[in-house]
C-alpha positions in Angstrom: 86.5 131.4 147.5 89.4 131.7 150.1 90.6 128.6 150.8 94.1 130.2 152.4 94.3 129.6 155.7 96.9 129.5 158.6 97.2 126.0 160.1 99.7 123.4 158.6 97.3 120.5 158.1 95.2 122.4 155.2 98.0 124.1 153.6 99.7 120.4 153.5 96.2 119.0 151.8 96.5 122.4 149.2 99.8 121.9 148.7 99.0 118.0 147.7 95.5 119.1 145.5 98.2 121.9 143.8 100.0 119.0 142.6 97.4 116.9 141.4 95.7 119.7 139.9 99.1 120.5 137.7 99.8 117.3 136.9 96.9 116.0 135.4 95.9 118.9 133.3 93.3 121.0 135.2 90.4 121.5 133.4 88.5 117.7 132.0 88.1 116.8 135.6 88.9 113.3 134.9 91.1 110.7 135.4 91.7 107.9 133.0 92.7 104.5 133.1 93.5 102.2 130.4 92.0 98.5 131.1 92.1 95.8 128.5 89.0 93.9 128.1 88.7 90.1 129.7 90.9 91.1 132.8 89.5 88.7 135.7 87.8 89.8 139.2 90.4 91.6 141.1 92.8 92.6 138.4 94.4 96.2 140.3 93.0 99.4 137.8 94.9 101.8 139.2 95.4 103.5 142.5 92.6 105.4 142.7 92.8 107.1 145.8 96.0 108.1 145.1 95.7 109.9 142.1 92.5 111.8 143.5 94.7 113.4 146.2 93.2 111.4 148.8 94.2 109.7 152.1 93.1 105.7 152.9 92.4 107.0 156.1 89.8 109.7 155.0 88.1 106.9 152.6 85.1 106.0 155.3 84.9 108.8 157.4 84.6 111.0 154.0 81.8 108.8 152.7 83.7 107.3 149.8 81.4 106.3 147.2 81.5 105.5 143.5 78.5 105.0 140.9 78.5 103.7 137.4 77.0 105.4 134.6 74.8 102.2 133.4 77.7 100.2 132.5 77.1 97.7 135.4 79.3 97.4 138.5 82.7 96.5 136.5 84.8 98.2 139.0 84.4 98.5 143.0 87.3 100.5 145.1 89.3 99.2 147.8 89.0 100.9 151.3 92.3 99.1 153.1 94.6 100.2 149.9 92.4 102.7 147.8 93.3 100.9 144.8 90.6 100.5 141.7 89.7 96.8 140.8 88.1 94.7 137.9 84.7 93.2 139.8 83.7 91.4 137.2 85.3 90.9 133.5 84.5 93.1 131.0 83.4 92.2 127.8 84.4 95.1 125.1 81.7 93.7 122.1 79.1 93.7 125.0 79.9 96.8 126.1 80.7 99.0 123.3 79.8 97.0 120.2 82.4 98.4 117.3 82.3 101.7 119.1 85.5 103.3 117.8 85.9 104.8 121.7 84.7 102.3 124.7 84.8 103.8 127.8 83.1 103.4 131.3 82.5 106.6 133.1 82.5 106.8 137.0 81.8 109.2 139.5 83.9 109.4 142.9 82.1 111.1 145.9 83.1 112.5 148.8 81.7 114.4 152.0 83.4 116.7 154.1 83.5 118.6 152.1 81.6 117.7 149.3 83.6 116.9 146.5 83.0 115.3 142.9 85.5 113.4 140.5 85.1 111.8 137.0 86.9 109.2 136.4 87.0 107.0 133.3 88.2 103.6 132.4 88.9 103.1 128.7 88.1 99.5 127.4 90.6 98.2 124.9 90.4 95.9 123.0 91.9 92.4 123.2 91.6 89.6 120.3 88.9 87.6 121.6 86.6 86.6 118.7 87.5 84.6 115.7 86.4 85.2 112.4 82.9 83.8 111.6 81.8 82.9 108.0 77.3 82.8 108.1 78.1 79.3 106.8 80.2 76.2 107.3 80.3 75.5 103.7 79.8 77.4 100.6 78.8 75.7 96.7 79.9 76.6 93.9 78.5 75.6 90.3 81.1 75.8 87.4 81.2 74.7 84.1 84.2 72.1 82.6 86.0 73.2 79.4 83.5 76.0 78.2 84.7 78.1 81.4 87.9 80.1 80.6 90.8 80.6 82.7 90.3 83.8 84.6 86.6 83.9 85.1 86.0 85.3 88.5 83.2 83.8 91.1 82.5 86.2 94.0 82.7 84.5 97.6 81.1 85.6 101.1 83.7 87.5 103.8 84.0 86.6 107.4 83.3 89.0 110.2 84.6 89.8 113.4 83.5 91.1 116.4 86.8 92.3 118.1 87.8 96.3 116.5 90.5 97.8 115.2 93.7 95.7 113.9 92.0 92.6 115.8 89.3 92.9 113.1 91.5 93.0 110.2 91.1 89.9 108.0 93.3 88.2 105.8 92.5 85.1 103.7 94.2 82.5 102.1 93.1 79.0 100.3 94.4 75.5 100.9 96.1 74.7 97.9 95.0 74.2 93.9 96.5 74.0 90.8 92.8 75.2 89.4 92.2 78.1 91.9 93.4 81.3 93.9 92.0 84.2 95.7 91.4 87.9 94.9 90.9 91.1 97.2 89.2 93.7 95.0 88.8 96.9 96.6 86.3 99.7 94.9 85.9 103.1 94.5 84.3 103.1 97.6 87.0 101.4 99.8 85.0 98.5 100.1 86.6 94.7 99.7 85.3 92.0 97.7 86.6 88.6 97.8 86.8 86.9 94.3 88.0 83.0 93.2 89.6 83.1 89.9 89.6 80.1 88.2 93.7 79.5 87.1 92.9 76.6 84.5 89.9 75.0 82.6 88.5 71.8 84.7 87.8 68.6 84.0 84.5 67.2 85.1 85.4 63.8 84.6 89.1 63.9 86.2 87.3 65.7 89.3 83.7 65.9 89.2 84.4 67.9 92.8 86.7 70.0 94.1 86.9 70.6 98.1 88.8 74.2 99.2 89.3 74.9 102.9 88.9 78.6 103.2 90.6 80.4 106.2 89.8 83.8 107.7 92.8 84.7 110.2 92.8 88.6 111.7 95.5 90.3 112.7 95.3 90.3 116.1 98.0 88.6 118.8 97.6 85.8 118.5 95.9 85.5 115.1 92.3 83.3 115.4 91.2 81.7 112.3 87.9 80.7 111.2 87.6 78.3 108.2 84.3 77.4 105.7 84.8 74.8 103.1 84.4 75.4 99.6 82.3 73.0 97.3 83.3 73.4 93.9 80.6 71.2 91.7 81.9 71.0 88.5 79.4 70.9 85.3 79.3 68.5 82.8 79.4 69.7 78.6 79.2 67.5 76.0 83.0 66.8 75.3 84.3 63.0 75.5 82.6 61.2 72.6 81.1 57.5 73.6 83.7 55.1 73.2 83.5 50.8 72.6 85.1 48.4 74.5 86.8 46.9 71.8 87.2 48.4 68.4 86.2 45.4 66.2 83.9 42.1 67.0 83.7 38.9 64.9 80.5 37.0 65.2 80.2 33.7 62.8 76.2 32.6 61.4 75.2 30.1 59.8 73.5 30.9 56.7 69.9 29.5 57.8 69.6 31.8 60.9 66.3 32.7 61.8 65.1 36.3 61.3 64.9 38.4 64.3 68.3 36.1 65.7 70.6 38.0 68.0 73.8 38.8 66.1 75.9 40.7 69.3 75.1 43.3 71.5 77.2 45.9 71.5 78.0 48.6 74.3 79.5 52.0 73.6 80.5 54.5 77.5 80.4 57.9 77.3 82.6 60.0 80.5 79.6 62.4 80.2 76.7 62.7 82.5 73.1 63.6 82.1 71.7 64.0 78.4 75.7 64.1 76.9 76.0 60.2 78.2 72.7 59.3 76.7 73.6 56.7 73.3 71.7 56.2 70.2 73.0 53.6 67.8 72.7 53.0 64.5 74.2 51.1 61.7 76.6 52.1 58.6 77.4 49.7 56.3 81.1 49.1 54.8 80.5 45.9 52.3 77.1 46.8 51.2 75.2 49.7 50.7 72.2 49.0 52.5 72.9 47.1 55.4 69.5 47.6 57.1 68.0 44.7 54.4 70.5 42.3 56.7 70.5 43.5 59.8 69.0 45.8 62.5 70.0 47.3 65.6 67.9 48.5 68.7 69.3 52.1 69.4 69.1 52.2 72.4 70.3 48.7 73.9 73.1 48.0 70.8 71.3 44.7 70.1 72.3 43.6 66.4 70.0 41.1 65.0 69.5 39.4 61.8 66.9 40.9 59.4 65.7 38.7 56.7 67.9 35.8 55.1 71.5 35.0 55.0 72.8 33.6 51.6 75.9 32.2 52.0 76.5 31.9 48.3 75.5 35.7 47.6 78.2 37.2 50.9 80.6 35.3 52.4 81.7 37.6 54.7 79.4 41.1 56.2 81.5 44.2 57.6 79.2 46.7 59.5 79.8 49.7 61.0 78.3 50.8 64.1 77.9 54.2 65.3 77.2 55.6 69.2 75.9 59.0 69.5 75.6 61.1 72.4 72.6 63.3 72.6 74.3 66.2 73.4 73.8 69.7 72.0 76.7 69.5 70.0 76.5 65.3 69.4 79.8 63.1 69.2 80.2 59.7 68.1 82.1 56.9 68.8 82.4 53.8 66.0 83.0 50.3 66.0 83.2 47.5 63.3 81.2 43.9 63.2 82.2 41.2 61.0 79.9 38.4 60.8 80.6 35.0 59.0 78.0 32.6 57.7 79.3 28.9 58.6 78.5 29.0 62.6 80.9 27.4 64.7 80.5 23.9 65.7 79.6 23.3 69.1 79.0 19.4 69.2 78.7 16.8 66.8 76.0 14.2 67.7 75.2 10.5 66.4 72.0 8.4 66.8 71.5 5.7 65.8 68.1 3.3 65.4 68.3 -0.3 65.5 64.9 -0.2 63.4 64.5 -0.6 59.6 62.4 1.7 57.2 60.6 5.0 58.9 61.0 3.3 62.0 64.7 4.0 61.2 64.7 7.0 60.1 65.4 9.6 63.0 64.9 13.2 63.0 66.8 15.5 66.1 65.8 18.6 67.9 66.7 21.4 70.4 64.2 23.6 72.8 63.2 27.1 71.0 64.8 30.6 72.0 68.3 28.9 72.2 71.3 30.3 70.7 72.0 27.2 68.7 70.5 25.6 65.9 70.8 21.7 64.9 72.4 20.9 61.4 71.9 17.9 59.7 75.2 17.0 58.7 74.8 13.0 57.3 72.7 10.5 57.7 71.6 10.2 61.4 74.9 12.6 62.4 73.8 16.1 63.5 76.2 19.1 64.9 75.4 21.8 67.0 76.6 24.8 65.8 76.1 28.8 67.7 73.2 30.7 65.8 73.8 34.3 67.6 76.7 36.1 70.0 76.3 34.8 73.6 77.2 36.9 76.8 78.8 34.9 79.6 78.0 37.8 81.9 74.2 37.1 81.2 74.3 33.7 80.9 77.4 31.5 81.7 76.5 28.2 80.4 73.6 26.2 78.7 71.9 22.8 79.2 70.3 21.6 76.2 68.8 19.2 75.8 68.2 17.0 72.0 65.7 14.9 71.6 65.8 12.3 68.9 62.1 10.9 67.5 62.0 8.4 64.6 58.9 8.1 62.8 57.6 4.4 63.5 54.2 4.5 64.7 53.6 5.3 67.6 56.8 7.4 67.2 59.9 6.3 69.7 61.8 8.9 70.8 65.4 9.3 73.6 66.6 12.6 75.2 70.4 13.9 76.1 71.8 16.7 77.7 74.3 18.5 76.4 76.3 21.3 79.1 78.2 24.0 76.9 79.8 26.1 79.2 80.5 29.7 77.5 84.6 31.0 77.4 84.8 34.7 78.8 86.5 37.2 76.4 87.2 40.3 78.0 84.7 42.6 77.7 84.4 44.4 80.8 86.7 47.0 82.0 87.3 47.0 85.9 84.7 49.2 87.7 85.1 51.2 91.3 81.7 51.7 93.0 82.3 55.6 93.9 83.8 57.9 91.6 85.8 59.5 94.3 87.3 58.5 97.7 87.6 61.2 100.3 89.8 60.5 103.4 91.2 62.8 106.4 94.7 62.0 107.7 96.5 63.7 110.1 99.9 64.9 110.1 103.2 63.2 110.8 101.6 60.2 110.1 103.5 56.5 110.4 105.8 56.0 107.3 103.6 53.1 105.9 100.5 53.4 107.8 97.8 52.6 106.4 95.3 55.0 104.8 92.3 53.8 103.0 91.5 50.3 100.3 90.2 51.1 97.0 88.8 48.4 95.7 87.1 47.8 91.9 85.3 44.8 91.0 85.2 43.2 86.9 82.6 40.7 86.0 84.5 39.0 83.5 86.3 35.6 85.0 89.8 34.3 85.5 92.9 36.3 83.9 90.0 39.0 82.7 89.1 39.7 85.9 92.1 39.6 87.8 92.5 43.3 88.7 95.5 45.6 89.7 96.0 48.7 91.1 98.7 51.4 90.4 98.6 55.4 91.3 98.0 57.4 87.8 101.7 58.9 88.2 101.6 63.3 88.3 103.4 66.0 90.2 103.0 67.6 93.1 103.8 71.3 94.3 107.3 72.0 92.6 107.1 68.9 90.4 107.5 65.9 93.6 105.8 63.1 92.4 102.8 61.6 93.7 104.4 58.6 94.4 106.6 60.0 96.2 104.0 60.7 99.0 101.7 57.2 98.7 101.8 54.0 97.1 98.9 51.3 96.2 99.4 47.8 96.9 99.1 46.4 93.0 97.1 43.1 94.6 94.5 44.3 97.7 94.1 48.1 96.5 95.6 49.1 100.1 96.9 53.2 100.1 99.6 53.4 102.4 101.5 57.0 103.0 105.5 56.5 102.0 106.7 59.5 104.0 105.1 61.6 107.4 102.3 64.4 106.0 102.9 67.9 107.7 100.6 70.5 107.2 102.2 73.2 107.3 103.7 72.3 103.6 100.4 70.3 102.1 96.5 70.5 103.0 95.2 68.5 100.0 96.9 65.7 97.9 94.8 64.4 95.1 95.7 61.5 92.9 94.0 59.0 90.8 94.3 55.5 91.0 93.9 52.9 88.3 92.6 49.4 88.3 93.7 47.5 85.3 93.1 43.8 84.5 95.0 41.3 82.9 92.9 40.3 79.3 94.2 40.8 76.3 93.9 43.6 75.4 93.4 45.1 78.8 91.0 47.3 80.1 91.1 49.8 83.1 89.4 52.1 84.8 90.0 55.2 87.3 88.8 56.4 90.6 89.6 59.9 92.6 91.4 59.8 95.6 91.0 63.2 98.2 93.2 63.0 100.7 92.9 65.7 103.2 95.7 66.5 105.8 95.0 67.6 109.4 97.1 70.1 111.5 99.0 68.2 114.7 100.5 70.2 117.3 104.1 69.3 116.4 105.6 72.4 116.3 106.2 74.2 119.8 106.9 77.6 120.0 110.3 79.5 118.7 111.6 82.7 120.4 112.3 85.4 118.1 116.3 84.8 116.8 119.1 86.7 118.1 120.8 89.0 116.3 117.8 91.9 116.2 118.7 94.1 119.0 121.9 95.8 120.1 124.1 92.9 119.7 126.4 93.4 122.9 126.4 90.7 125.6 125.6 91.0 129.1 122.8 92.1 131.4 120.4 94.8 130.8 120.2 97.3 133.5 116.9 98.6 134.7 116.9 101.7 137.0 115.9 101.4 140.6 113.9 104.5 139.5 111.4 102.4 137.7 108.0 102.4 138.9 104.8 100.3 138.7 103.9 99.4 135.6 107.1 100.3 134.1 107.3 98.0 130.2 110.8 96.0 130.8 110.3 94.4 127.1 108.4 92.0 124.9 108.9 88.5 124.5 107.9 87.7 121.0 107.2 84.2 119.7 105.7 82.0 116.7 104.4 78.9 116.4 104.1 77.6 112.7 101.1 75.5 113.4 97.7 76.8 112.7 94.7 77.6 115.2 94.4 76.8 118.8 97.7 74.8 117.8 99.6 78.1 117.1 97.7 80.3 120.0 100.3 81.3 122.2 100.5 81.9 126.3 103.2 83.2 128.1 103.6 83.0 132.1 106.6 82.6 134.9 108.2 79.5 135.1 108.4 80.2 138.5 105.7 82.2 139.9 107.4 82.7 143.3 110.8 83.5 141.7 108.9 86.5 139.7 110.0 89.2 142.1 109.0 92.9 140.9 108.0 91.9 137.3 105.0 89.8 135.7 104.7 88.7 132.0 101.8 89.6 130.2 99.3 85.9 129.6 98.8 87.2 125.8 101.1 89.8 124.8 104.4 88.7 126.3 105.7 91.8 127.7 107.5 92.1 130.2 106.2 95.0 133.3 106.9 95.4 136.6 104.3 95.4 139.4 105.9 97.9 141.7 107.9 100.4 142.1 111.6 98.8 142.3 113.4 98.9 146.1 116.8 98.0 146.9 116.1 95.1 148.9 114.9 93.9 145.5 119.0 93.0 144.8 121.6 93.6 142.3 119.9 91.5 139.6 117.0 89.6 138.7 116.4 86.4 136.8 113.1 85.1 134.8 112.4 82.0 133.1 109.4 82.8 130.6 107.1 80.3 129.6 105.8 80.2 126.2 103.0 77.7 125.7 100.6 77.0 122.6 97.1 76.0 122.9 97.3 72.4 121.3 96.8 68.6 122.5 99.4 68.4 124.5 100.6 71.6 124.5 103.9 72.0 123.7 106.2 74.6 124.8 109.7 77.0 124.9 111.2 79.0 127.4 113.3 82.3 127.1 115.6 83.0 130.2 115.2 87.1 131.3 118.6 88.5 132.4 117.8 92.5 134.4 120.6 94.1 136.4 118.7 96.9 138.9 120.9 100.2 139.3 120.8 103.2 140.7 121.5 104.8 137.4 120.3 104.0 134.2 122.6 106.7 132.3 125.1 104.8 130.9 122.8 102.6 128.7 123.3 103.4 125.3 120.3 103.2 123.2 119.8 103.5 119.1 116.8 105.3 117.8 116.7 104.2 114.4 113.9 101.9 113.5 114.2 98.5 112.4 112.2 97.0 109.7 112.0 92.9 109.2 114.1 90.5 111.6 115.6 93.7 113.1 112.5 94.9 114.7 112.8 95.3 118.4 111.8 93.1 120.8 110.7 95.8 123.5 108.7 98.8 122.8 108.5 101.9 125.3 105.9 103.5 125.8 105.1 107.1 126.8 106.6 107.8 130.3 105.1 110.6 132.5 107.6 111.6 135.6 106.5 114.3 137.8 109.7 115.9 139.6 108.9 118.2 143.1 112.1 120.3 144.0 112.5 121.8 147.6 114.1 125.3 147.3 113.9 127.8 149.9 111.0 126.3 151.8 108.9 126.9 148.7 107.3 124.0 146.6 108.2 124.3 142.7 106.6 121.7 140.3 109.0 120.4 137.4 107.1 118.4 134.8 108.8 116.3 132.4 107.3 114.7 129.8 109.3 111.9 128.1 107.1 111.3 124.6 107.9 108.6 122.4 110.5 106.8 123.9 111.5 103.3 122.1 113.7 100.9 123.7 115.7 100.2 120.1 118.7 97.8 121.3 116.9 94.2 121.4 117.8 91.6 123.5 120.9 89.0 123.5 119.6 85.9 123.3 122.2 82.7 124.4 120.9 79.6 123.2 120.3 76.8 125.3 121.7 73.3 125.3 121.4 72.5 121.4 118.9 71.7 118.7 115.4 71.5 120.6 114.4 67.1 121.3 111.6 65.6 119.4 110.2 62.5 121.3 107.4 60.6 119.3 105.8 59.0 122.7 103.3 56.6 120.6 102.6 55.4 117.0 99.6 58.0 116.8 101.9 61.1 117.1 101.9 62.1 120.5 104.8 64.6 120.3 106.5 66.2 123.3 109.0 69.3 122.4 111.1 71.1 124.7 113.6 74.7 123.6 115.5 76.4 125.6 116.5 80.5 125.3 118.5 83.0 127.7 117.4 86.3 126.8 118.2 89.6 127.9 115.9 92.8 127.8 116.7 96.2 127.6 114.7 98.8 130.2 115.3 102.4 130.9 113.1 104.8 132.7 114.6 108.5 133.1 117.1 109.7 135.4 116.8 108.0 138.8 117.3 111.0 141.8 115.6 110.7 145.1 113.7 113.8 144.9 111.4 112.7 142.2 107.8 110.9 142.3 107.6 108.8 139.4 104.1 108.1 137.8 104.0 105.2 135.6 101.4 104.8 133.6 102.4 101.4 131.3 101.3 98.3 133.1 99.2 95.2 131.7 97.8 94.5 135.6 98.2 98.7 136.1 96.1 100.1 133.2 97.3 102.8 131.9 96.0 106.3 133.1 96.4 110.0 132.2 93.9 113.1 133.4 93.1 115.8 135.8 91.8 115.9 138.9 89.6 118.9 139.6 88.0 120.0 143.1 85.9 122.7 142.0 86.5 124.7 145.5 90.3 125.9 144.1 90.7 128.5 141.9 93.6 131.4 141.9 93.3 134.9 142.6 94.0 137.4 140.4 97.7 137.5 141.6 98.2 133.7 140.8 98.0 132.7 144.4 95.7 130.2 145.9 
């Protein structure tokens, strides 16, 4: 087809569809934009009409029209400005699922004459999702003792629905002396995610142990999902049942009734299940077969006299006692008994009758199923003496009453009480009513605040049951003691914290505390404390240091040249708190003051919006805002020094690449300049492609006024934080000359575009003209 003809207006519209045609690499017929996903309704694309070779003007009387290959109306076109715009966000997962490519294909129509263009927009990704774990807590079963030191448990991954690096996980556990983490990768390339158990447990120390488990991806910034690990530890068979005292002395008389209650004995085993279960039975030291004397229930630990009691044959019986478990493999715990004959002499009573003969004679006696017996002692004197052990936990005093009868006819009798209150020996060991105590504090807490009561309760009386409390001393982390972060009030069982919790150095402090009374000898018992820390937002955000970029002082200069969507530099910042607290935002301190240049909400760099002008002035200054996502949110600010020039030439940059706290702080991207030359009347097309181009020198940064100001506003931790930075960015952006048309294809608002645009009704002749 001949499209050469003589009048000025078409050979100016071939001379501007040449140029297009060259630029963009005749032969895809597209043109392609770069969008990042999430951009809100009326976020500028690109400038469509524009890079389609086409007026504003000719927009409506050509018929402009676009349609959407069944991706939804995403994008709609501007008429006034011919510019490309987000209609409504656009969700990447939705969209493209974990498509390795997502892009949304458009066609551009036009009439008079007909003409067709593809253009495409290519979705990119943003970090969006978190990781997800299927479950908000996973259990674990492992066995105490019998399960070695390196035995592996496999655990369940994460997932997440962003792509690419934003989909990259790394985990890591809250800490444990008992467990770490493992990435096993297979032949296959395929990752595993084992806990490997560091050292044997110790069911009765912690019966539990509860891991937080984070998932946080690579992206910027880095989300974090958590599941909570539920370690159950299993009980085996390996603390033996143990007495309360090691030896008891019980006195009888020698008359005791068969079938009398010696003592009852009570043996504990730290076990549960089956392997706390206790038999007992009794061995005999002083004679061989102690079973003719004496017999024991095995299951209560009731001793009680079997047959007669001959004070003349034994003085004095020693028996053994044994406690078994009834464990697989059974241990046993012993104690001794040592019973004397005489019983010990409660009360001595006298009666007397004023009568002569058998109405004289009196005869005394006490109510059956009594621990004491009556003894005749002399005429008409009786004592009361103890027949059997007696528990003042079961029963803490007796009436009895005696009743004297002579034996006149009819028979005269008189009755008298007799209240024998029982002494407590201590024979109870304090007792908690949980075996742990789990509690959730959250950082920078009050030095001596408050934190939980423990509290354990002994039934003996007095002295024996007066109960203190004391932390079971042990080291934490790099050998800080426990008491170094609580202490226990010794009378009321309050925990109070000594010194503020941060998170960011411990997630879980454990300790035992112990309640001990004051018998003789003493008796205590433990409990399990779990104290679990919460992250605050008390740590705003920190510019990255100076020191990593080109290290001269003074403004940077950014060429006049510089067009839309030109990359000035990259504010980067951390925050060392976790989650939403460590999510960062960055935005102009002063909107209005932003001139030329906008700050990326997410990634912190630093673009400009359009194409620089003169009226612009010598030099520009921006105060960015970097903001985390807590309650409050706290914040920093780095101060943007740019000098605009006519030519960028005498920056100096440094190529090499920097590793560690020498990484640059601004990245270049690819830069695409088209230059058009006038010689002789005749158009020639220059195109230079810069590829590669990295802004090396980093920024001087000049520190504000001091250390940043903590300011606690309230007792709960209400923290406000404010820092201070000047920092200066480098930008350069090819050789500034006022021939050249400058395309510009880095820009978070501008996405980024490269392409052809082909109008099927040009083609050369076999000479190479048009």
């Amino acid at each position: 087809m001949n499209l050469l003809r003589g009048d000025s207006l078409v050979t100016g519209q071939l001379l501007r569809l040449v140029l297009l045609h060259t630029a963009w690499e005749v032969g895809s017929g597209q043109v392609r934009y770069s969008l990042p996903e999430e951009f809100k309704h009326g976020t500028i694309v690109g400038r469509l009409a524009q890079d389609l070779g086409l007026e504003v003007s000719e927009l409506v009387p050509r018929m402009f029209r676009m349609v959407s290959k069944g991706r939804g109306d995403y994008f709609e076109v501007n008429f006034q400005s011919g510019v490309l715009f987000v209609n409504s966000p656009v969700d990447r997962e939705e969209v493209c699922g974990q498509s390795p490519l997502c892009a949304i294909d458009l066609e551009v129509i036009v009439d008079k004459p007909l003409r067709i263009f593809h253009v495409e927009v290519e979705i990119q990704d943003i970090n969006d999702n978190a990781p997800v774990f299927s479950i908000n807590e996973e259990n674990l079963s492992i066995a105490e003792s019998l399960t070695l030191p390196g035995s592996r448990f496999p655990l369940e991954g994460a997932s997440d629905a962003d792509f690419g690096t934003n989909s990259l996980l790394t985990y890591k556990l809250s800490p444990s002396e008992y467990f770490t983490i493992k990435v096993q990768t297979n032949e296959e390339q395929s990752k595993s995610l084992i806990l490997v158990l560091q050292q044997s447990l110790d069911r009765e120390e912690t019966p539990e142990h509860r891991l937080l488990f984070p998932a946080t991806d690579r992206g910027k910034p880095e989300l974090t999902g958590t599941v909570q690990l539920v370690i159950t530890v299993l009980d085996v068979n390996d603390n033996a049942p143990s007495f309360h005292q090691s030896s008891y002395k019980v006195r009888l008389l020698e008359n005791t009734a068969d079938g009398s209650m010696v003592i009852n004995v009570n043996a504990t085993d730290l076990d549960e299940g089956i392997n706390k279960d206790i038999l007992y039975t009794l061995r005999g030291v002083t004679q061989p077969n102690v079973s003719a004397t004496f017999r024991i229930d095995s299951n209560t630990g009731e001793i009680r006299v079997n047959g007669e009691l001959d004070f003349e044959n034994t003085k004095l019986h020693e028996v053994r006692v044994e406690a078994t478990d009834k464990g697989n493999f059974p241990l046993s715990g012993h104690c001794s008994v040592f019973d004397t004959p005489p019983g010990t002499v409660v009360a001595l009573i006298s009666v007397s009758d004023r009568d002569s003969g058998d109405n004289g004679k009196v005869t005394c006696s006490i109510p059956p199923d009594l621990p004491f017996q009556l003894v005749s002692t002399f005429k008409n004197y009786h004592s009361l003496v103890l027949a059997e052990a007696v528990d003042r936990e079961r029963v803490s005093e007796y009436k009895i009453l005696v009743t004297a009868r002579d034996e006149g006819a009819p028979s005269l009798s008189a009755s008298s009480s007799i209240l024998v209150p029982i002494a407590d020996v201590n024979d109870n060991a304090p007792a908690f009513p949980q075996p742990v105590y789990t509690v959730f504090v959250k950082e920078n807490n009050r030095p001596g605040a408050h934190l939980l009561s423990v509290s354990a309760s002994d039934p003996d009386v007095r002295e024996n049951a007066f109960v203190s409390y004391s932390v079971v001393e042990r080291s934490v982390g790099e050998q800080q003691p426990v008491s170094s972060y609580i202490s226990v009030h010794s009378e009321s069982g309050h925990i109070y914290g000594l010194q503020p919790f941060d998170y960011e150095e411990l997630q879980v402090l454990q300790f035992q505390v112990s309640a001990r009374d004051a018998g003789f000898p003493s008796l205590c018992g433990n409990v399990t404390v779990q104290l679990f820390v919460l992250d605050e937002n008390d740590n705003a955000p920190a510019v990255s240091p100076p020191g990593s970029g080109r290290g001269s002082p003074g403004p940077e200069l950014v060429p006049l040249s510089a067009g839309a969507g030109h990359v000035v530099g990259k504010v980067r910042a951390v925050d060392a708190d976790s989650g939403y607290n460590a999510w960062l935002r960055y935005e102009v301190q002063e909107a209005g003051a932003a001139g030329p240049f906008r700050v990326g909400v997410y990634s912190g760099e630093i673009s400009t919006t359009r194409a620089l002008e003169e009226t612009d002035g010598p030099s520009q200054r921006l105060v960015i805002l970097v903001k985390d996502h807590g309650e409050p949110a706290l914040s920093a600010t780095a101060t943007v020094s740019l000098s605009l020039v006519e030519s960028p030439q005498a920056v100096k940059w440094d190529s090499r690449q920097r590793v560690g706290s020498e990484r640059p702080l601004v990245d270049m991207n690819v830069s695409l300049m088209i230059a058009i030359c006038s010689l002789s009347g005749l158009f020639v097309l220059v195109i230079v492609v810069y590829v590669g181009l990295r802004c090396l020198p980093g920024p001087e940064v000049m520190c504000g006024p001091g250390k940043a100001t903590v300011v606690c506003s309230s007792e709960a931790g209400s923290w406000s934080y404010s820092q201070r930075q000047s920092q200066n960015l480098c930008v350069w952006e090819g050789t500034a000359k006022n021939d050249l048309m400058v395309f510009s294809p880095n820009c978070c608002n501008w996405a980024e575009k490269s392409g052809t645009v082909k109008e099927q009704e040009l083609a050369p002749n076999s000479s190479g003209q048009i």
